[in-house]
C-alpha positions as a printed Julia matrix, in Angstrom:
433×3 Matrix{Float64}:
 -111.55   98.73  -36.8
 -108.8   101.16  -37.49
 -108.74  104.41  -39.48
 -106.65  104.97  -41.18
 -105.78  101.39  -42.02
 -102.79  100.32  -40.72
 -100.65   96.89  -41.32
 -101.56   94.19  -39.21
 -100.0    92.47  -36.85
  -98.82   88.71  -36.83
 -101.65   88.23  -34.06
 -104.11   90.09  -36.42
 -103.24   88.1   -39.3
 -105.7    85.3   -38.94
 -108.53   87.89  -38.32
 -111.51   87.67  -40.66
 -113.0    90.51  -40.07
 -110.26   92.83  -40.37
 -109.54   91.1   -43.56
 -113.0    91.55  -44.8
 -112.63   95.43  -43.65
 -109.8    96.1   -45.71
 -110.82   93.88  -48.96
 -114.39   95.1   -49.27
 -113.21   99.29  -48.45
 -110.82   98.87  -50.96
 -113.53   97.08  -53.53
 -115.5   100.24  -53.07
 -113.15  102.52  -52.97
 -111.98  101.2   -56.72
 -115.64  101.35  -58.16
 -115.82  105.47  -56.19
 -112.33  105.99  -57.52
 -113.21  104.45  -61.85
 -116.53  106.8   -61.53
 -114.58  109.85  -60.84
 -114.09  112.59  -63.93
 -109.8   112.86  -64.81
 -108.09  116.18  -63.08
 -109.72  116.58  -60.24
 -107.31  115.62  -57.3
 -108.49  117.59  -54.12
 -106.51  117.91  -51.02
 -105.55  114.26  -49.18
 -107.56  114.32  -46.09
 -106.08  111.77  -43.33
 -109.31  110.09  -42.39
 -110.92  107.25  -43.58
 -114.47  107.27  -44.59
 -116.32  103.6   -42.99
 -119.11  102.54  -45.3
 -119.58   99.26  -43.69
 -120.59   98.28  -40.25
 -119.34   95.16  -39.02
 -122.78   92.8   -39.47
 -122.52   94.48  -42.72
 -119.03   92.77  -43.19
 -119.76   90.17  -41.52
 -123.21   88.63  -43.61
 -121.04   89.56  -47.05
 -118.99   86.29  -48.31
 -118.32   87.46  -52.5
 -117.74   90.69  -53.87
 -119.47   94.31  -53.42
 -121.28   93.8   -56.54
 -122.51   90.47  -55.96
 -123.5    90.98  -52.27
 -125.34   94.36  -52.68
 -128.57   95.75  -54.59
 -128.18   99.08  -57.19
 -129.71  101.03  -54.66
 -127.41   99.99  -51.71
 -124.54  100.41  -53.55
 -125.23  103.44  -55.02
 -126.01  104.81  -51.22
 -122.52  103.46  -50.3
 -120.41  105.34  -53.12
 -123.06  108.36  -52.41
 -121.07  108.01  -48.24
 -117.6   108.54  -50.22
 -118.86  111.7   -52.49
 -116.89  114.16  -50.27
 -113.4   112.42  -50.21
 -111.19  113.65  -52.81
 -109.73  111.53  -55.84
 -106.02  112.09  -53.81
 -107.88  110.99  -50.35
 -109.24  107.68  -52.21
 -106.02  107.56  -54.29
 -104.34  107.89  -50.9
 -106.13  104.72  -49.28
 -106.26  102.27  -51.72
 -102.67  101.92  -51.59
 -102.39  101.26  -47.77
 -105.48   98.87  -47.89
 -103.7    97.02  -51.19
 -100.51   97.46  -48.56
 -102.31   96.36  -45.74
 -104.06   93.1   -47.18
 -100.78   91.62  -48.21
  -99.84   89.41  -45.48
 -103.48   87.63  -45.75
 -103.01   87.13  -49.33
  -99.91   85.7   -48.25
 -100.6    83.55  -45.55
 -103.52   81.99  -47.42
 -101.88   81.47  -50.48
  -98.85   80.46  -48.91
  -97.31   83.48  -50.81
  -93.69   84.37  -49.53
  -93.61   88.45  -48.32
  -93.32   90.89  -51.47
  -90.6    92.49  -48.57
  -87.72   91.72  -46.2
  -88.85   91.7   -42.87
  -86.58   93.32  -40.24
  -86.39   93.52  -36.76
  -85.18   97.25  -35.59
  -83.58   97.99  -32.33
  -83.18  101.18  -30.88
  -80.39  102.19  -28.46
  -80.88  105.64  -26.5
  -80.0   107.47  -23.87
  -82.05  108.19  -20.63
  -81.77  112.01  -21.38
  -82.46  111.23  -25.29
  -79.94  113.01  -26.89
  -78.0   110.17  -28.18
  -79.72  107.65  -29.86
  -78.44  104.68  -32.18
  -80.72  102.4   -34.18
  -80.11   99.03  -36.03
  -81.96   96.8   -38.33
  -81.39   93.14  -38.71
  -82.9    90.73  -41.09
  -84.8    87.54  -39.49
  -86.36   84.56  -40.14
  -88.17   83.45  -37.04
  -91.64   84.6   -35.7
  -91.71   87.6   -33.76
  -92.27   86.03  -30.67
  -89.71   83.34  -31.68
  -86.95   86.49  -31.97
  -87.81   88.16  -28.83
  -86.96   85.22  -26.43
  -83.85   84.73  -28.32
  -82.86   88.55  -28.34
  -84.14   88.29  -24.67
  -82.2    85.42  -24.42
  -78.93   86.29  -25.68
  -78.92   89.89  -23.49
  -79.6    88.53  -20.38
  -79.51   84.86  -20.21
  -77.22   82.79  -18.12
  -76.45   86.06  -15.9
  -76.06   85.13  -12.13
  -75.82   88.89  -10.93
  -79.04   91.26  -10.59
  -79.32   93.26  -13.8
  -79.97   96.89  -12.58
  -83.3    98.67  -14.62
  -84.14  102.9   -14.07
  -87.44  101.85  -16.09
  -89.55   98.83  -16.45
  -93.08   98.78  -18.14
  -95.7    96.56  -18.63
  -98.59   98.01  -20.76
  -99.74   96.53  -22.78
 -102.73   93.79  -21.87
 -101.92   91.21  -24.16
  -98.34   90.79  -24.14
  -96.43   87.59  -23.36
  -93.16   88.81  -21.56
  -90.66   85.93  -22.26
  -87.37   85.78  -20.01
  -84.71   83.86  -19.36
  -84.92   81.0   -16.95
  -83.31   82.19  -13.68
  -82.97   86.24  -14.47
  -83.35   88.93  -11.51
  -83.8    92.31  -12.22
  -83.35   95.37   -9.65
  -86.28   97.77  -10.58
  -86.34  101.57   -9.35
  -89.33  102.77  -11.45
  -92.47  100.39  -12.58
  -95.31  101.07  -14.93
  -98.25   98.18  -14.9
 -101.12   98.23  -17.04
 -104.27   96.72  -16.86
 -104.97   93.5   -15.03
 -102.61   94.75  -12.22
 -102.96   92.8    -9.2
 -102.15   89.12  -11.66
  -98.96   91.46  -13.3
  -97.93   91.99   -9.87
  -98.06   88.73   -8.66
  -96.34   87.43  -11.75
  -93.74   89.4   -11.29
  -92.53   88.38   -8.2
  -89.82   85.52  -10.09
  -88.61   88.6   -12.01
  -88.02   91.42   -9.99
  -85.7    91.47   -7.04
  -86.57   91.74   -3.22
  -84.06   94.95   -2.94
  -85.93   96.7    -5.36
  -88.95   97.32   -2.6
  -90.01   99.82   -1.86
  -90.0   101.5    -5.54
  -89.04  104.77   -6.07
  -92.0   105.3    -8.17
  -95.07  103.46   -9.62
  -97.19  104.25  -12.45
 -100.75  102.37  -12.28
 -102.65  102.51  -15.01
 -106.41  101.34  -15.22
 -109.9   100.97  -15.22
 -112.56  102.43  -12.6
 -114.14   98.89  -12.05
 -109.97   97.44  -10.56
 -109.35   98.28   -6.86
 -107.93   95.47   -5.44
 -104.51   96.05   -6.19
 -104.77   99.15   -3.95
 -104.29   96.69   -0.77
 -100.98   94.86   -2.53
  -97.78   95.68   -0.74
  -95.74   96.59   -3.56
  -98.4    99.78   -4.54
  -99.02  100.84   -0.67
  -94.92  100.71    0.06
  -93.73  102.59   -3.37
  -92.83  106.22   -1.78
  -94.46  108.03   -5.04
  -97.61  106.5    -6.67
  -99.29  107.59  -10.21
 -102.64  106.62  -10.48
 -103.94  107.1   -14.51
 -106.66  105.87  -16.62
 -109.8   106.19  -15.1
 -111.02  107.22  -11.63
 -112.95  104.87   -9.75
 -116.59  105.83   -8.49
 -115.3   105.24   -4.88
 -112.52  106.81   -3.99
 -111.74  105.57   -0.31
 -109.23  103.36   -1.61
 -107.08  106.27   -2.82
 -108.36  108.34   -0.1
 -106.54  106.14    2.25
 -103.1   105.45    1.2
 -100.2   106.36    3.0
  -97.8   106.5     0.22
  -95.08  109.76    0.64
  -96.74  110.92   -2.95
  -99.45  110.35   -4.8
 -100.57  111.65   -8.28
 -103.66  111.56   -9.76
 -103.44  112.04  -13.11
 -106.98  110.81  -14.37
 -107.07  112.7   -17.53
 -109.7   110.65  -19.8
 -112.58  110.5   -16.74
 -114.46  112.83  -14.8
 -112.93  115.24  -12.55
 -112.5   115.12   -8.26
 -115.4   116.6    -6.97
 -114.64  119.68   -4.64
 -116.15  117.77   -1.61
 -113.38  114.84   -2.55
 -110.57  117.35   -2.7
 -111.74  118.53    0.89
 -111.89  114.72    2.3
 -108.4   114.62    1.43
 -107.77  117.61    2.87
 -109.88  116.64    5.98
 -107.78  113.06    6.19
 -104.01  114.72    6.06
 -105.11  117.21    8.76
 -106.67  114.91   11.43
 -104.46  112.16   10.49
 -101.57  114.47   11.0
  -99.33  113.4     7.74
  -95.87  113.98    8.31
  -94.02  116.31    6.38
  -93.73  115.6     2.77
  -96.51  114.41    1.72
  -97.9   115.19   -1.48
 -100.94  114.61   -3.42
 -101.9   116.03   -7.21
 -104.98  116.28   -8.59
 -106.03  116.92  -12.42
 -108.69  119.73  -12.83
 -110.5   121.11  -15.57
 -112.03  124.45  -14.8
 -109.76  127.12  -12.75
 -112.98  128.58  -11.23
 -113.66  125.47   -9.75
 -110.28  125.63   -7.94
 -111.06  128.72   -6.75
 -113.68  127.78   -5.08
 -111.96  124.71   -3.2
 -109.88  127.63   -2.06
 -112.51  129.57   -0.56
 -114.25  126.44    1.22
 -110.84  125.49    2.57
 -110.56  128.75    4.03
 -114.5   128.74    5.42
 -114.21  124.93    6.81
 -110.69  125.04    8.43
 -110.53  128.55    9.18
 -107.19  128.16    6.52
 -105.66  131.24    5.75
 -105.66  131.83    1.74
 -103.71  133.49   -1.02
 -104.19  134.62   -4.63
 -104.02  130.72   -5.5
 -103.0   129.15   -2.5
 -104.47  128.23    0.99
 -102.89  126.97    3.78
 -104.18  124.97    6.8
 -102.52  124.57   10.79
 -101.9   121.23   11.41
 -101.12  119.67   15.34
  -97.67  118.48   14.24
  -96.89  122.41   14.15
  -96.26  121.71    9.76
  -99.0   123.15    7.74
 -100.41  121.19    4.36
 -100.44  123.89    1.71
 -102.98  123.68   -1.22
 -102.04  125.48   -4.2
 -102.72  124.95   -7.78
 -100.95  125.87  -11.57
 -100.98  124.71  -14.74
  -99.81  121.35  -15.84
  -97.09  121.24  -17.34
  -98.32  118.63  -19.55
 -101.16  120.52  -20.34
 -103.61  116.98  -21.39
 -106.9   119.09  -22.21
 -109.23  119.6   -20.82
 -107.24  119.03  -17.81
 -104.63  121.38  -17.65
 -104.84  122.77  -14.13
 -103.42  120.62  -11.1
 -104.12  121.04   -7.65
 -101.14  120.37   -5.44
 -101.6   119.31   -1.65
  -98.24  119.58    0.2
  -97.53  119.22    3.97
  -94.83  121.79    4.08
  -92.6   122.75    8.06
  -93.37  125.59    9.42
  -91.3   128.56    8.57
  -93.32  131.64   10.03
  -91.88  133.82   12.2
  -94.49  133.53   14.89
  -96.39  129.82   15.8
  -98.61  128.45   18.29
  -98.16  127.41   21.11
  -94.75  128.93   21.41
  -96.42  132.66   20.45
  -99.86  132.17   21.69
  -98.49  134.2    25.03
  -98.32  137.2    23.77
 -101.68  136.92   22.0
 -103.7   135.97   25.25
 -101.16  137.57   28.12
 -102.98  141.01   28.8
  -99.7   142.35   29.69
  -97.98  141.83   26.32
 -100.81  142.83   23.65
 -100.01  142.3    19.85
 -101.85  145.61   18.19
 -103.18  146.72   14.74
  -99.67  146.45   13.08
  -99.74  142.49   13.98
  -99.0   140.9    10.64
 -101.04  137.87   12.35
  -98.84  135.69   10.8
  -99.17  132.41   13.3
 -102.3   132.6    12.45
 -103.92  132.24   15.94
 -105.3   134.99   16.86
 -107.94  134.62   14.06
 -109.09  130.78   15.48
 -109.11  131.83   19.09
 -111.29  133.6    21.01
 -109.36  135.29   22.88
 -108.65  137.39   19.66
 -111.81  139.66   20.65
 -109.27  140.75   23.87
 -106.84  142.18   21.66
 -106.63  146.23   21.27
 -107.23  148.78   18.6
 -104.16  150.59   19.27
 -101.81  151.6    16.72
  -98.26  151.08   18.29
  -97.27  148.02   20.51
  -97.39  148.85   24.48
  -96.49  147.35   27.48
  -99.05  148.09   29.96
  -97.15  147.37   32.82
  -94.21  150.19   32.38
  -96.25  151.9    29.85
  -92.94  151.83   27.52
  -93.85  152.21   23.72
  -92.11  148.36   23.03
  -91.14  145.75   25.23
  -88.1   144.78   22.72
  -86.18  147.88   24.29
  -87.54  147.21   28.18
  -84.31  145.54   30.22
  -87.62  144.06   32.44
  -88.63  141.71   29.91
  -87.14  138.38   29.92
  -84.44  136.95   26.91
  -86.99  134.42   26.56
  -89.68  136.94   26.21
  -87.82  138.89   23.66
  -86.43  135.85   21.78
  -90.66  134.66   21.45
  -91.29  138.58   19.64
  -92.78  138.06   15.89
  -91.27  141.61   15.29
  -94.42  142.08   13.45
  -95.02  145.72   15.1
  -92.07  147.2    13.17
  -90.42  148.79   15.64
  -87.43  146.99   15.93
  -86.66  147.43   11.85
């Protein structure tokens, strides 16, 4: 039931039990609010105290006083000692506020108000927004297919939409006969893989693949994650709650993906490392993302350090890097969320990033493993090779860069050394600067 109350809905209207709420709270809060000395106010205090559970509610059928012994009731107003005579003040009106429509639908009463319909008009950056009222007559549903009616009916072109959203479980979307919209960004709700289906009469073919779409969800739904329209959309947001097996998220090959589980439990370390595990030996190309939402920072820190133990990655203050075959590297870093949902307000970022380094393998590894051309102590080690190969143990403990064949102190000055050969040179020695 809600707390604080709050005025039902045309759909909640015929509900018994929510009437019952709200008529016997507000018989109780009368008989707490007569027994109270004059003066004292308090401070208003925004919850709602429940007194009644719902079998409670539901065995009652007259009043408080009727329905309950002394000692009951007295335990009841005892429950409401601690609200203060503004709190109680405070709620009585919005229950007497809230009960009106089933006095008025039972009595056949007509509204003690004029009901409006309000449309808002704003901007996609927000900072111009316009809003109307207008006065109606019909049912709500009634005005919504003839609003929806008279914006887009009897249009024979696509209608172009940024954003389209479909949250909410219950709702009955009613269109015009024959309208075609061209989405670019999607939000579904629950029920997904029936909403996606349904859809198909609405939204245009050229609107696939989506630039982005928002799934949102319960851990027990999976089969939408085999439906075209969520493995083709190049980024995909995945909220709500996380399944219990993730192999279905593990595998998709969508250019993005975000996690952004915030009300369920966290990725487990050894699931951040399968996805790890998969973009490396499935060789992702470059581009591809995937976000996490983590709790605890130390836990991250950790991922870090068994990245850098299990694929000999080479890590930073809060970032780790792995070699992949495809000569890009998948960089896992992490930072705060912008949106900062608590507890969750650390995201780990997976990223397969291009190369950039100076030095790479295999188009470096010569002068790692050639015994003429030995990279010494002043070897920034930046390709990182030399620290997965064995051939590392080969290299010297010298201090400058020598070419043992001339015995020159560089081979960057050496006329004997090929372009190629000098073109290959990390300049990681220092010599050259």
């Amino acid at each position: 039931m809600p707390f604080p109350p709050t005025f039902p809905w045309a759909s909640e209207q015929g509900n018994e039990r929510l009437r019952r709420f709200y008529e016997r709270h507000l018989e109780i809060y009368q008989i707490a609010l007569a027994r109270r000395p004059e003066g004292g106010q308090g401070f208003p205090f925004p919850m709602m105290t429940i007194v009644f559970t719902d079998d409670e509610l539901l065995a009652m059928r007259g009043s408080i006083i009727q329905e309950l012994t002394p000692e009951a009731l007295e335990q009841k107003l005892a429950d409401l000692k601690e609200m203060s005579t503004c709190t109680l003040k405070t709620f009585i009106t919005k229950l007497r506020y809230c009960l009106q429509p089933f006095d008025c639908r039972q009595n056949n009463k007509a509204l003690p108000f004029t009901p409006l319909i309000q449309l808002t008009i704003q901007k996609e950056d927000g900072q111009e927004k316009r809003i109307e009222r207008y006065p109606y007559t019909f049912k709500l549903h009634e005005a919504m297919r003839k609003l929806c009616g008279k914006l887009f009916g009897g249009r024979n072109s696509i209608v172009q939409v940024n954003k389209f959203s479909l949250d909410n479980i219950n709702i009955v979307f009613r269109i015009p006969e024959g309208l075609n919209i061209r989405v670019r960004n999607l939000r579904l709700g629950g029920k997904r893989i029936k909403r996606l289906d349904a859809l198909k009469n609405l939204i245009d073919e050229s609107s696939y693949p989506l630039a982005s779409l928002i799934i949102h969800g319960r851990c027990e739904e999976v089969d939408h994650f085999g439906h075209s329209t969520l493995t083709s959309a190049r980024q995909l947001i995945l909220e709500g709650e996380l399944p219990d097996d993730i192999t279905h998220i593990l595998n998709l090959k969508n250019t993005a993906v975000c996690c952004k589980y915030s009300r369920s439990r966290d990725f487990s370390n050894d699931e951040l490392l399968a996805f790890a595990e998969n973009i490396v030996t499935a060789v992702f190309p470059i581009g591809t993302y995937r976000s996490f939402k983590i709790s605890h920072e130390k836990r991250i820190k950790n991922l870090l350090n068994q990245v850098r133990e299990k694929f000999n990655g080479r890590t930073k203050k809060s970032s780790a890097s792995i070699a992949m075959r495809n000569g890009s590297t998948l960089n896992i870093s992490y930072k705060t969320d912008p949106s900062r949902q608590e507890p969750k307000k650390w995201l780990v970022i997976m990223k397969v990033l291009e190369h950039t380094g100076t030095s790479d393998f295999p188009s470096r590894a010569c002068l790692c493993t050639n015994q003429t051309y030995l990279m010494r102590k002043q070897c920034a080690r930046t390709c990182g090779y030399c620290t997965s190969s064995s051939s590392s143990s080969s290299l010297s403990s010298s201090s400058t860069c020598a070419d043992l064949v001339n015995s020159s102190t560089g081979y960057c000055t050496n006329s004997a050394y090929l372009t190629l050969m000098k073109q290959q040179c990390p300049k990681t020695c220092g010599y050259c600067t």
